[in-house]
C-alpha positions as CSV (number, residue, x, y, z in Angstrom):
1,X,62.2,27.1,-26.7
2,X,60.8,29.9,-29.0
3,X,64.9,30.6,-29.1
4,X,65.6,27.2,-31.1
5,X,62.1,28.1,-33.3
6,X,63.5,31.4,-33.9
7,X,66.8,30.2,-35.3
8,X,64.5,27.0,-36.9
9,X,62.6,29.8,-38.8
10,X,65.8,31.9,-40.1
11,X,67.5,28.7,-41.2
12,X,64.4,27.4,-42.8
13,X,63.7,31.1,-44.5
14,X,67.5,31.0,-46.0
15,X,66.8,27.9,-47.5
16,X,63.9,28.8,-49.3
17,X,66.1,31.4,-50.2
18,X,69.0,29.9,-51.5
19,X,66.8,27.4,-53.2
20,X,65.4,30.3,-55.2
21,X,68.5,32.6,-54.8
22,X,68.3,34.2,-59.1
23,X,66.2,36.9,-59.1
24,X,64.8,37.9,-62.8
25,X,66.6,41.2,-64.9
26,X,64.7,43.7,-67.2
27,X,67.1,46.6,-68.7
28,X,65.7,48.6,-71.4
29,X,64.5,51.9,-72.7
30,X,60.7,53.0,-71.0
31,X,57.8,52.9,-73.2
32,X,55.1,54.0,-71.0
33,X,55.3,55.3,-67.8
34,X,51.7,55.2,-65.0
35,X,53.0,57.6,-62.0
36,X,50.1,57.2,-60.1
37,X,50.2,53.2,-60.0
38,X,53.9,53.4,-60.0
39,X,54.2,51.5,-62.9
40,X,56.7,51.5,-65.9
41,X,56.3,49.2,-69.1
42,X,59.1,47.4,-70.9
43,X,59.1,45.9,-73.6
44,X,55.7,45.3,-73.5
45,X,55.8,44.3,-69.6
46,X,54.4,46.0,-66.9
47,X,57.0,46.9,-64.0
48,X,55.7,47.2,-60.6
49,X,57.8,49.5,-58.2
50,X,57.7,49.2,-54.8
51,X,56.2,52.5,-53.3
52,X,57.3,54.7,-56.7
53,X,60.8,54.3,-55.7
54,X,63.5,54.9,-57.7
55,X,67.4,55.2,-58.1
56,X,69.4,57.5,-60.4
57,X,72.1,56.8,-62.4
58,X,74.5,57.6,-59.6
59,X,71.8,55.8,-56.5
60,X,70.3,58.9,-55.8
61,X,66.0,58.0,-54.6
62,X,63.9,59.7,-56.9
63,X,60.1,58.9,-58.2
64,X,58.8,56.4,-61.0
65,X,57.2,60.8,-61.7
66,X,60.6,61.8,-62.5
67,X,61.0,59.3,-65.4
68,X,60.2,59.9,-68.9
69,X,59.8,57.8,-71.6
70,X,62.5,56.5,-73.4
71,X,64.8,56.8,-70.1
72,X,66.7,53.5,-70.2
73,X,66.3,51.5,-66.8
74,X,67.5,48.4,-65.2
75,X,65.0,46.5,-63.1
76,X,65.5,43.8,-60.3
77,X,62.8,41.3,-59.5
78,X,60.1,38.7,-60.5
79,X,57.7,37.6,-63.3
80,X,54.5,37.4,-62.1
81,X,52.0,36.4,-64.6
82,X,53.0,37.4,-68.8
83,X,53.5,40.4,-69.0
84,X,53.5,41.7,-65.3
85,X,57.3,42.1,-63.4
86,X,57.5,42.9,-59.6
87,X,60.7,45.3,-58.9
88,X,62.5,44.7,-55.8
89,X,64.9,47.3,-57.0
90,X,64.3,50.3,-59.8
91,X,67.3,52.1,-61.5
92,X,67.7,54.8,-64.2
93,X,70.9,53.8,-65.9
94,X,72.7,55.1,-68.3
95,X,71.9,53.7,-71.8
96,X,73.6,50.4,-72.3
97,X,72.0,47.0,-74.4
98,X,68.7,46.0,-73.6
99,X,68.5,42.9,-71.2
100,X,66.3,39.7,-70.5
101,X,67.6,37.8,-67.4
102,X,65.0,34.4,-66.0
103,X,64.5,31.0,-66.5
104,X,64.2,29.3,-70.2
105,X,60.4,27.8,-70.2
106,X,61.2,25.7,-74.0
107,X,63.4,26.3,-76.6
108,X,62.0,25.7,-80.5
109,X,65.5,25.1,-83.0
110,X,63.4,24.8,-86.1
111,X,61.6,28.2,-85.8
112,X,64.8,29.5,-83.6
113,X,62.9,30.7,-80.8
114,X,63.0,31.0,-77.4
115,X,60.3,31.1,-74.5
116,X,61.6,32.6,-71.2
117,X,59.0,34.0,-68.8
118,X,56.0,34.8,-71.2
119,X,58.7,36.6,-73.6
120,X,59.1,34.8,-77.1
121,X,62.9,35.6,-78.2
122,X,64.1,35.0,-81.5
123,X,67.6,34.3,-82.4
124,X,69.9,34.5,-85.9
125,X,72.8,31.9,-87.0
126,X,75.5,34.1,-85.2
127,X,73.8,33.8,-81.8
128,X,76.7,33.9,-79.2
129,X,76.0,31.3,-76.3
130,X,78.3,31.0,-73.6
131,X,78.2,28.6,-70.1
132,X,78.7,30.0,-66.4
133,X,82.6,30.6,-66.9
134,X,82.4,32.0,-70.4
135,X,83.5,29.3,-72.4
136,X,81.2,28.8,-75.9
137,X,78.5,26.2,-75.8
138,X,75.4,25.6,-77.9
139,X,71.5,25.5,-77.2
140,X,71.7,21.9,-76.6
141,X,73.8,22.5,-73.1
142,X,70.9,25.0,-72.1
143,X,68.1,22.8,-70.7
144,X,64.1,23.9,-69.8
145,X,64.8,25.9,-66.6
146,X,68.5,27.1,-67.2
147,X,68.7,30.6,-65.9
148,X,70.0,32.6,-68.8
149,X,71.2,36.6,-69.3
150,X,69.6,37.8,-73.2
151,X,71.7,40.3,-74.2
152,X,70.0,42.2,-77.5
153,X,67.3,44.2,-78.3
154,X,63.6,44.7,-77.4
155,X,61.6,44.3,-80.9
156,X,58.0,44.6,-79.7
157,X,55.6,43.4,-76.7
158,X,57.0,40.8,-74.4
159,X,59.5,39.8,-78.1
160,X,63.3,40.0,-77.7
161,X,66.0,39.4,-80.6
162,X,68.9,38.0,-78.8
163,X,72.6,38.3,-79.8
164,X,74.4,36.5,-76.8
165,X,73.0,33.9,-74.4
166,X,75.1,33.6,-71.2
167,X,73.7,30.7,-68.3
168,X,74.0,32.2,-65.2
């Protein structure tokens, strides 16, 4: 019996998992950096790291102390509340565009402007916007809750200007 619960609770847990299966992206330079807490900020955002824990640029573990501000990073995880990102996964990169990857909360044409997780991004009239296979589309095609990569450039606290929208 607790065999079949066993296997009831792993098929269950996937589910949940696959149900949920995009994690959130943050890749940009640091701006602040709290050792102690382990914490990093982006963009305005506060990035949790699980136990200070770090990769290099070539998966080496080093320490959220080794860091310095304006080290570019790429950061795996979840929003939590505005503002506040839980890292599953921490990496020094090397310097490459700045990146927004979640879930679209609303979308606002007439001010072009773009809520996605507590982050307002702000677009121009040559904003790329392509589907899951590449192929150009427009805002119209990206519903509340489309899971989009924001490729551009952080501007200020939790603000993004966006130069290509890709749904994921």
């Amino acid at each position: 019996m607790r065999y079949f619960a066993g296997i009831a609770g792993s098929i269950i847990c996937a589910i949940c998992i696959a149900g949920n299966s995009f994690g959130d992206d943050i890749k940009g330079r640091i701006e602040e950096i709290d050792a102690k807490s382990a914490i990093v900020t982006v963009g305005g955002i506060k990035i949790a790291t699980q136990n200070g824990r770090v990769e290099n640029e070539i998966g080496q573990l080093i320490f959220v102390k080794d860091l310095a501000v304006g080290d570019f990073i790429a950061a795996d995880g979840y929003f939590g509340n505005p503002g506040e990102f839980d890292s599953y996964k921490l990496s020094r990169d090397y310097p490459g565009h700045d990146e927004l990857t979640a879930r679209i909360k609303s979308i606002d044409q007439e001010n072009n402007k773009i809520s996605i997780r507590g982050v307002l991004v702000s677009y121009g009239k040559d904003l790329k916007i392509e589907d899951e296979d590449g192929i150009p589309t427009n805002l119209e095609r990206l519903p509340n809750g489309s899971y989009v990569e924001c490729r551009g450039k952080w501007t200020g606290p939790l603000q993004f200007f966006v130069n290509k929208i890709r749904r994921e």
